[in-house]
N, C-alpha and C positions, 0 to 999 in steps of 0.2 A: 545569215548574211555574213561574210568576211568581214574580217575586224581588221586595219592596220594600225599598226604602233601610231604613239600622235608623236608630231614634231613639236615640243614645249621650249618652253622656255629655256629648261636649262638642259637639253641638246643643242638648241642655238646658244647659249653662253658655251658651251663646251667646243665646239667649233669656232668661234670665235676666238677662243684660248688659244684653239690649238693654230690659231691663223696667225696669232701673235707670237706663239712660238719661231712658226715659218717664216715668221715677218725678219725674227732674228736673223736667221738663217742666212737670210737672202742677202743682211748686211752682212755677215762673215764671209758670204761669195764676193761683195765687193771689193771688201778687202781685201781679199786675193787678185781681184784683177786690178786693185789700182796699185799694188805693191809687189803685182807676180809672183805671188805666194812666199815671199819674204816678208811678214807684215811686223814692222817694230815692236816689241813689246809695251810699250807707254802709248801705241794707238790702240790698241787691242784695251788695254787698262782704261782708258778714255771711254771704250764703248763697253767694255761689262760695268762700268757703276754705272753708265744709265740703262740696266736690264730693265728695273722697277717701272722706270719710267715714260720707258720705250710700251713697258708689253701695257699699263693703266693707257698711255694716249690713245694705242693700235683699239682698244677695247670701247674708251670712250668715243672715235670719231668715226670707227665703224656700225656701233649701234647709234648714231645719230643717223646718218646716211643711211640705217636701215640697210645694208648691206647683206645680211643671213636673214632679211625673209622674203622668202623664195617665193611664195604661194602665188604672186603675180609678175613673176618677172620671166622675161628668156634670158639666152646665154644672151645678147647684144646689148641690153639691161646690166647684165650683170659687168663687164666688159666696161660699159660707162662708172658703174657706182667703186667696180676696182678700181679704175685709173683714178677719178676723182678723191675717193679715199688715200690714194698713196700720193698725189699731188698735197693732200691735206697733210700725211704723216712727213711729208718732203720738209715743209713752211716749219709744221710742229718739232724736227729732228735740229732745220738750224737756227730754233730758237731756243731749243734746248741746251743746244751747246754750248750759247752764249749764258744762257741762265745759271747751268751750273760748271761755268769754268772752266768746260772738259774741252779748251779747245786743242787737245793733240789729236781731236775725233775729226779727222778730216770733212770739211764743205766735200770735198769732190769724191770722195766715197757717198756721200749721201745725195747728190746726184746720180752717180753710179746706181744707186740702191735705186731711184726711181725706174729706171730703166727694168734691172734684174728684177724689184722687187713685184713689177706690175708682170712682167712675164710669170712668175713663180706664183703670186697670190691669184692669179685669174686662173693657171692649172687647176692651183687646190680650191678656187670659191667655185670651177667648176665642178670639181670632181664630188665637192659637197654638196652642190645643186644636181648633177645627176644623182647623186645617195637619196637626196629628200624624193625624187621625183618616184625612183624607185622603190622608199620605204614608207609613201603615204599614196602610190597607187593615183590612179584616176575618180575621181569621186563623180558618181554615177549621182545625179541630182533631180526630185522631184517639186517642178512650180505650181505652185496651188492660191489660187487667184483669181477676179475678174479678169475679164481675158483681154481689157485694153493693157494691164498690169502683167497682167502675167506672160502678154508679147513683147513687152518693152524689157521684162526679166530676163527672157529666151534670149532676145538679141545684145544685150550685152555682157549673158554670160560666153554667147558665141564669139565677142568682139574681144575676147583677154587674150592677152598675150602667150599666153599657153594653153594648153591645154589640160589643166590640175582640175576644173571642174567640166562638166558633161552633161548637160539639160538631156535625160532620157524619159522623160514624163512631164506631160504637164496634165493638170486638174482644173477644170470650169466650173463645173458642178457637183453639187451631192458633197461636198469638201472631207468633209466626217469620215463618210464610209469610203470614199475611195482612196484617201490615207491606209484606212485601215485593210484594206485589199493590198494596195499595192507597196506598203510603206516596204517589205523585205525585200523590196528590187532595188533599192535605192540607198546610195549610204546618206544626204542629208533630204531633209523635206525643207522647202520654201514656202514660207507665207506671205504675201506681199496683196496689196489694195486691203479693202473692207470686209473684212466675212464678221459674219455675225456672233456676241460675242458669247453667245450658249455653246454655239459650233464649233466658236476660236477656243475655247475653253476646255471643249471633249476633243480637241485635237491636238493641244498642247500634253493633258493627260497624259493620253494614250502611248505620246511619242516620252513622255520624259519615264513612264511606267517600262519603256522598251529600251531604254537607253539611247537611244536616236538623235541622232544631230539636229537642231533644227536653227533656222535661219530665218528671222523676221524683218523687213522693211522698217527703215527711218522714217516710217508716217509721225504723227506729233505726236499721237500717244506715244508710241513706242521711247521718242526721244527726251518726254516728260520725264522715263523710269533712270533715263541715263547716269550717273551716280548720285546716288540717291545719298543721305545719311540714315542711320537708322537709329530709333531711340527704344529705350528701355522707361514704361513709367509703371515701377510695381509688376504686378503680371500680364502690364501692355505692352505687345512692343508693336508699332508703330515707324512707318516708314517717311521721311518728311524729303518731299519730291524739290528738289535742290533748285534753283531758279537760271534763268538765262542772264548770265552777268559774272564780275569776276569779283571778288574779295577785296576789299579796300586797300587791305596787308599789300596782298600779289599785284594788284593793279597800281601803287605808289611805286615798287621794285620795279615791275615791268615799263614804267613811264620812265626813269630815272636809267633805265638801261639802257631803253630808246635815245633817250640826250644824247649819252656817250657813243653809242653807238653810231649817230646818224651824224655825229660832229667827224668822231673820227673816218668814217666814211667820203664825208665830202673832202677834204682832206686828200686823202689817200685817190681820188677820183678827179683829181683837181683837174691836172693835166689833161685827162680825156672829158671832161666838161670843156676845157678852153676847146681842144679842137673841134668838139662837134661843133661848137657856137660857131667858128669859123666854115666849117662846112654848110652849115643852116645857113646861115650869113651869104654866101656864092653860089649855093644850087638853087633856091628859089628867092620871091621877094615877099618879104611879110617878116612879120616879129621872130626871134630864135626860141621864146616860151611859148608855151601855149596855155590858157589857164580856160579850165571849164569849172562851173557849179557842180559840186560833187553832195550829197550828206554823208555824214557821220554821226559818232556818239550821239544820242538823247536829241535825235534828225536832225543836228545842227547843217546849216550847209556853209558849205567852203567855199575856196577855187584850189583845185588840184593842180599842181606845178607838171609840164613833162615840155622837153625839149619836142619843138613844133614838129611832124609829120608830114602832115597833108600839106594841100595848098591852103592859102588863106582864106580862101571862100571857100572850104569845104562842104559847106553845111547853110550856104546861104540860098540855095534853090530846095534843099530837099528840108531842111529841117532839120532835129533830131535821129540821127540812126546809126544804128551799132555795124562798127566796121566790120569786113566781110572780107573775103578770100580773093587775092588779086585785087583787092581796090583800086579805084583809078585814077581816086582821090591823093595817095600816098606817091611824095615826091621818092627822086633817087637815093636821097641822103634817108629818107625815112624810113625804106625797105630794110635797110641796115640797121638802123639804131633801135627799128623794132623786133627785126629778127632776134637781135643782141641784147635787148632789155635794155640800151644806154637811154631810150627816152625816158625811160621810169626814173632815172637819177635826179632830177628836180626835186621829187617827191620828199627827200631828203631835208629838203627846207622845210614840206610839210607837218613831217615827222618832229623839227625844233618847234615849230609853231604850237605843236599840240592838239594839228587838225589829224595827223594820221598817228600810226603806230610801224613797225617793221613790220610785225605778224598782226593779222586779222581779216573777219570779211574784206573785199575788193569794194572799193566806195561807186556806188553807182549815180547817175543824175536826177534829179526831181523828176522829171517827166516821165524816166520808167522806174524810178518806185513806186510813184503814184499808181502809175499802172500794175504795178507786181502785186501793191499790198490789195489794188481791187480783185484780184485774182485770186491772192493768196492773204489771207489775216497776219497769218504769223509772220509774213515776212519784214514786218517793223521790229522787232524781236533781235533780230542782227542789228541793228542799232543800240544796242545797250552795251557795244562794245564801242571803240574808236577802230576805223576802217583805218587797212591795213595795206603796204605795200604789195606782199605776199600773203598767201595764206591758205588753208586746208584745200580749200578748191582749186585753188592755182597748182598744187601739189598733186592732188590724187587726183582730180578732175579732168576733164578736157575744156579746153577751150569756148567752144561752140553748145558745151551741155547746158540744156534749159537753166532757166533760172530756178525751178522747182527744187532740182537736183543740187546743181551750188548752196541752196539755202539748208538743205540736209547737211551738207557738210561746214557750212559755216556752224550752224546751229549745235552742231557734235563737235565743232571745237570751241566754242562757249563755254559747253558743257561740261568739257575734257579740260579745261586749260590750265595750262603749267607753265612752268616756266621752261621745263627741258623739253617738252612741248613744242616749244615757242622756236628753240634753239636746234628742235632737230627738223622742223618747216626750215627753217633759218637754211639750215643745211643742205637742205632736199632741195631745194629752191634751185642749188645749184645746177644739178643733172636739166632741170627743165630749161636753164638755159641753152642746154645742147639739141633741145628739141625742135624741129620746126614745128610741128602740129600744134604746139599750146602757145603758139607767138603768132597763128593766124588770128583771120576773124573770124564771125560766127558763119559756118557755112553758108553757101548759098541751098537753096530747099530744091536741087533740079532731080535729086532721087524722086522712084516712086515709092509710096508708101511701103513699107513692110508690110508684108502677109504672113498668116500662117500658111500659105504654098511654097515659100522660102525653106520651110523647117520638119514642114509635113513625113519627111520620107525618114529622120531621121530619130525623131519622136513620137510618142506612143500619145497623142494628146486626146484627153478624155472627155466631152461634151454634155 
């Protein structure tokens, strides 16, 4: 089986270095056109003391943005996360300026520099995204699984935005031996639903005795191992399965960031609060808030702040029900403010009260957790944090994806959580602003089912 070099860690910090190098660059081009290549000597001095400074921010607010990792993005992805990062390095250059004094570092070069600098870093984050794509190849991918699991695999490995993986096998039966037939056709193997765990056991083996990739599903076991601490007693060591919850420590920080945070937010937001209120106010008749029971931390329940939407009687023929694609419900004013995330701005008062957080699960209503946790046990388990404005799901998720699926990624960021964590969701949050797909509702269901007659001609799938 070909082997390709991996993409790690410090080839993405290395490309990132070198994007910060370019980042210079692109300000010494400015320079030249705003001074037509006469540029003073004391502006020039102004911008080499802050080299240090320039190339630490370019570093820090591109790995938050997630910018150099490619494994799920196209060029149109990537094109959004540059512009946004250099709109980010725009804010951070003129408050640098002011910080350290350097003001002979011209405002309008650093303007300038948005412009040159987004043309110049999208060449090179393309040219470094075409390199990845060509030095880590198409990965040829084998799914081994119950076959309701293992088509729900196939279909959203077909659904990524590129194509860096390639479902060419799947496995229903016999799991053991037809790993071990087919595992050299394939660079990873997929394990996802239930198999048994004598079989799960001689198939992990096999694959780690082979060097083999392999790729396991967020079921709850799995998520139980997710960092784990490990202990030493004498000649035990002993592995202590870490719980779903956050550290006293982190969670005091993390509360105490949120104040500041959510204070200076409303603040800085003031001005497009008043206007929406005024537009709510003259496009339909009913309140400008809207407040629903929401739960949070330890199932406490709220009411969640968001500037109103629908009509006022939304919800007083139907009940309960999760908004949907083209709703009919949703006024003029509301198709806006929710394309644009401005309804979520309330929330913010939430977040003083100490019913939400910035980052966390999406707080959902009594009537369908109740329902979620009859479906699913663990899913009270996201509750052990305080619900969140944004968060893992909102970010890597789709919109319309089951609740199943969100509670794997709320659950992984539980598990996962940090503070820079916290701050690079914070971050990412922003791109999905630009999204229309993750500001719809939950689709309407008028597909038909998937089949394996969808996938049949392109896969070798084994019964």
């Amino acid at each position: 089986m070909k082997k390709h070099s991996d993409w790690n860690n410090i080839l993405r910090i290395s490309t990132t270095i070198m994007g910060a190098l370019l980042f210079l660059l692109g300000i010494y081009i400015s320079f030249y056109f705003k001074f037509f290549g006469q540029v003073p000597g004391r502006n020039l001095w102004a911008f080499e003391a802050s080299y240090p400074w320039i190339i630490i921010g370019y570093i820090i607010i591109n790995i938050l943005f997630g910018t150099y990792i490619f494994y799920n993005k196209n060029l149109l992805d990537l094109a959004y996360y540059t512009i946004l990062s250099q709109l980010a390095m725009t804010v951070y250059l003129m408050a640098l300026t002011y910080a350290g004094s350097w003001l002979s570092f011209p405002r309008s070069v650093v303007l300038i520099n948005f412009l040159v600098g987004s043309v110049l870093m999208f060449a090179f984050n393309s040219l470094a995204y075409i390199l990845y794509q060509r030095i880590r190849g198409q990965k040829r991918v084998m799914v081994v699984g119950q076959e309701d699991r293992a088509l729900e695999a196939v279909k959203n490995f077909s659904l990524m935005k590129n194509s860096r993986h390639k479902v060419t096998h799947v496995v229903l039966s016999n799991y053991y031996y037809n790993v071990r037939q087919l595992a050299d056709e394939v660079d990873i193997v997929y394990l996802t639903g239930r198999i048994e765990e004598s079989e799960r056991l001689e198939i992990y083996k096999f694959l780690m005795d082979h060097n083999q990739k392999l790729f396991i599903s967020t079921n709850f076991e799995n998520l139980m191992m997710v960092n784990p601490n490990i202990m030493n007693f004498q000649d035990e060591s002993i592995i202590e399965v870490s719980s779903f919850g956050i550290a006293s420590e982190e969670a005091m920080v993390k509360r105490f960031l949120d104040i500041v945070a959510a204070f200076c937010l409303l603040v800085i937001t003031l001005p497009i609060t008043l206007i929406t209120a005024l537009a709510i106010r003259i496009d339909s008749p009913g309140p400008i808030f809207y407040k629903q029971e929401r739960i949070t931390m330890d199932h406490r329940p709220f009411n969640i702040l968001k500037f109103r939407s629908m009509s006022q009687s939304a919800e007083a023929q139907s009940g309960p029900v999760l908004a949907s694609s083209n709703d009919s419900r949703v006024t003029r004013v509301g198709k806006f403010i929710r394309a644009t995330r401005i309804d979520e701005l309330p929330q913010l008062i939430n977040v003083l009260k100490g019913d939400m957080s910035l980052v966390g699960p999406r707080p959902e209503r009594p009537f369908f957790v109740n329902q979620f946790v009859e479906l699913n046990p663990y899913y009270s388990l996201r509750h052990h944090v305080r619900a969140g404005i944004t968060g893992y799901a909102q970010v890597y998720g789709k919109y319309a994806t089951d609740f199943n699926s969100k509670l794997n990624f709320d659950l992984l960021y539980i598990k996962n959580y940090s503070l820079a964590f916290d701050f690079k969701l914070l971050f990412q949050t922003i791109k999905i602003l630009f999204d229309k797909v993750s500001s719809r509702g939950v689709e309407d269901k008028v597909e038909s089912q998937v089949t394996w007659d969808k996938f049949k001609n392109d896969i070798d799938i084994i019964k």
